[in-house]
C-alpha angles and dihedrals in degrees: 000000000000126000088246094057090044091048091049092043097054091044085054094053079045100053092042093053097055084043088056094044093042086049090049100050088039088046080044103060096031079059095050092046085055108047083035092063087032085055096043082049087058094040084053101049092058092046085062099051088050088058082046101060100029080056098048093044086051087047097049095053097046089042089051087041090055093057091043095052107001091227112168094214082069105049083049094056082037086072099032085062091045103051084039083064093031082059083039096055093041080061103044091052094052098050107048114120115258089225105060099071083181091059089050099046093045092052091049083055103041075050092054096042089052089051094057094052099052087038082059093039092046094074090039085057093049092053101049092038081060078051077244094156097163098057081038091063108039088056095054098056088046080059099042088059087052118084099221102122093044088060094046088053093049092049096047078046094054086037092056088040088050094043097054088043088064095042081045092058090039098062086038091059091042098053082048094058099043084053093050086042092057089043097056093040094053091049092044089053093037081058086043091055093036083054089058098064096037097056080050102057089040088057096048091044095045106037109010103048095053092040085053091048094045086049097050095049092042091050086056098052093054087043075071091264093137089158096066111096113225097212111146127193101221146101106329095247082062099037083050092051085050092049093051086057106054090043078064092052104044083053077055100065099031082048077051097040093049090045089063094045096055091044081054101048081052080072101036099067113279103216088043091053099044092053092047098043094057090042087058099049124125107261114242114294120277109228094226103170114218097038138065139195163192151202154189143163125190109193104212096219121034121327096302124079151178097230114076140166148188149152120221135173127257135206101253085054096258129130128231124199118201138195141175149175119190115193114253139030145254132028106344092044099056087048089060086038083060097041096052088042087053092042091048087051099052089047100049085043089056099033126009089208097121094206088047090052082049095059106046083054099047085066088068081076105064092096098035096064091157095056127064128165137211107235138186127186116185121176112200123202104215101205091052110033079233112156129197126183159158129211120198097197094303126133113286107251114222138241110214138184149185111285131214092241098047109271136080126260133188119270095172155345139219097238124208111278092184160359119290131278108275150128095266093068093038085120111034101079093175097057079098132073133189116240124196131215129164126219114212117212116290094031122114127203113219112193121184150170127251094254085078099050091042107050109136126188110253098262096048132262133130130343119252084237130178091288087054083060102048091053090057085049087061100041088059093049101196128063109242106152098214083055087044090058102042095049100057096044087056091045087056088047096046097047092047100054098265103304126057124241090218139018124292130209125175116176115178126192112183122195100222098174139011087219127075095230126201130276142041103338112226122233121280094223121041114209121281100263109249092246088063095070100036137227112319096020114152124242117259101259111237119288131213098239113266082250098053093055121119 
């Protein structure tokens, strides 16, 4: 995941956050507004039917008073009273909640129950206003054996009940909410302050460590530690800084490297050097569709070496591949390098039979009874995948492939099928035999010298060795020749201390399709990369094309 999608990820969590605590304590006080004017409602309505009742008790006792002594101070305040809980009752109405159908239901009644009476007293009022005390009365004591007041009063009474039941329920629900609404805040703010460290500790996993590691190893290349790889496990933006520079600092040691072989081919014999190096030059590339390739050859004194390599084109439309390694350095041994690359050519020209190509150039080496050389020559039919060689004691080039867990592993080598090239078989052309081997597609043959395999750190200790290659091969996990290539160079170099003690070839051809496809078909070998022949290095002189050859 890259540190982009991780920043934006954890901004997310951020932002959501904030969205969910700002909701809650915006939830929160919608909800306490709410339970707060549902609470005053309550707290009204029972004001109200405390001026109900205070107005009809008033009413009540003028209106008793104004019977009794027919004073008309009393009648006055009579129907003061009553228009003071006609007003009442006109409130309370008005203000009784839609969704407390009881309530409702027991104020309509307490309303009714309070009609009726006055309906019963207004006749009682008439009379007595005629001063007639006789029907008055009469009708007073007819009232006084009716219940009406009483039900008024037990209605006003279940109103009033009703009524602090539901105030009751209202601050209950308030205090409630006010309790949910501290919980989800706290838990909301606990998340908030959980989220703090762990940004931290994100950041600091994410950015500063890597940062830290890149700096350190930085710090020690500069130090003058070139042999120290910055390679950083992080975000890509920051593996891809690291990579960047240790691409740098790989440049830096081949830009070394090539410093000191220059330097060296100063003492080897310049002329000499610059005519062998270019004879021993892979010939141009062959465009073979359906496989691809790289190489690489790091002389271990100066810019000429023993080891060489190449792939060139027969006649029958085959390839052969060809690698060898002739004992020594310098000068002499890249003459005899030359000889025996100029011996293997003219044989596979004339016959494709690898053993047979072996035997014409072991005879270089009848005057040169204190060199040998290790030797393979492998020709490849493109179509099939189909490999013949011969291997003249060299180390067995591998055949590799894409392994289930995401690396490669061997599937075969191309095993030894005979002694190396020297004077003492000159003469036994048949102390070689050809082996064959297939690659599927997919596969990739990786041939090498033994300045690979035995590469040894400065103050001694074990050998790379083929299993030290294999493990890079895994490491890398594809196939790429070009990666293929680079990897286990660095690896040489890493292990030895940063310069090899002999000279190293790889050479990689990987069967990317079973089928020939369309097209222009690329070449088979990229160029040597330029790191590969050092500063200085002369430029291969011009070739006759492998098809125009005699």
């Amino acid at each position: 995941m890259t540190l982009q999608t991780r920043v934006s990820a954890l901004a997310a969590v951020v932002l959501v956050l904030g969205v969910v605590l700002l909701g809650v304590v915006v939830t929160g006080q919608s909800r306490d507004g709410e339970l707060n004017a549902r609470l005053d409602s309550w707290r009204a309505l029972l004001h109200r039917q405390d001026e109900v009742s205070d107005a009809l008790a008033r009413w009540h006792h003028a209106q008793r008073d104004y019977l009794v002594t027919g004073s008309a101070q009393r009648l006055a305040d009579s129907e003061r009273h009553r228009a003071a809980m006609d007003a009442a009752l006109d409130a309370l109405s008005a203000e009784l909640p839609a969704d407390e159908p009881e309530i409702r239901v027991a104020t309509g009644h307490m309303i009714a129950e309070i009609l009726a009476v006055k309906i019963t007293t207004d006749p009682e009022v008439a009379a007595r206003s005629r001063e007639d005390r006789d029907e008055a009365g009469r009708l007073v004591r007819i009232r006084a054996d009716a219940p009406g007041l009483d039900r008024v009063l037990d209605a006003a009474e279940r109103v009033q009940r009703l009524t602090e039941e539901g105030q009751r329920d209202a601050i209950a629900a308030s205090r409630d909410a006010a309790d949910q609404l501290q919980v989800q805040q706290g838990v909301v703010a606990g998340l908030a302050l959980l989220l703090v460290p762990t940004v931290l500790l994100l950041v600091r996993r994410w950015i500063l460590l890597p940062l830290s590691r890149t700096r350190e190893r930085l710090l020690r290349v500069s130090s003058g530690d070139l042999q120290v790889p910055v390679e950083v496990d992080g975000p890509p933006e920051l593996a891809d800084v690291a990579a960047a520079a240790e691409a740098m600092r790989r440049r830096i040691l081949d830009e070394l490297a090539a410093s000191v072989a220059s330097r060296e081919a100063l003492e080897q014999g310049e002329p000499l050097v610059v005519e062998v190096r270019a004879q021993l030059e892979p010939h141009p590339a062959p465009r073979v569709p359906g496989w691809t390739s790289a190489a690489a050859l790091r002389p271990a004194e100066g810019v000429l070496a023993g080891d060489w390599y190449d792939v060139i084109a027969l006649p029958d439309g085959s390839l052969a591949a060809l690698v060898a390694d002739v004992s020594g350095h310098g000068a002499r041994a890249g003459i005899v390098a030359m000889q025996v690359k100029r011996a293997l050519e003219s044989s596979l020209h004339l016959d494709p039979r690898p053993h047979v190509a072996l035997g014409v150039a072991a005879r270089v080496f009848a005057e040169e009874a204190e060199r040998f050389a290790s030797c393979l020559v492998a020709v490849l039919d493109p179509a099939s995948g189909v490999v013949r060689y011969a291997n003249a004691g060299h180390p067995p080039p591998l055949v590799v492939a894409p392994g289930g867990d995401g690396g490669v592993r061997v599937v075969d080598s191309l095993d030894v099928t005979g002694p190396l090239l020297s004077w003492l078989h000159g003469d036994d052309p048949d102390a070689w035999h050809t082996g064959t081997v297939r690659l599927p597609a997919g596969a990739a043959l990786l041939a090498f010298t033994d300045g690979l395999v035995e590469a040894r750190p400065p103050a001694g200790g074990e050998e790379l060795g083929v299993e030290g290659v294999v493990a890079v091969l895994h490491e890398v996990g594809d196939l790429a020749p070009q990666h293929v290539v680079d990897a286990v160079l660095e690896a040489a170099r890493r292990h030895s201390g940063g310069r090899v003690r002999d000279d190293v070839t790889v050479i990689v051809l990987a069967r990317t399709s079973a089928q020939v496809p369309p097209g222009d078909p690329a070449p088979l070998l990229a160029a040597p990369a330029e790191t590969t022949r050092g500063i200085g290095a002369v430029p291969p002189r011009p070739r006759i094309a492998p098809g125009d050859r005699p």
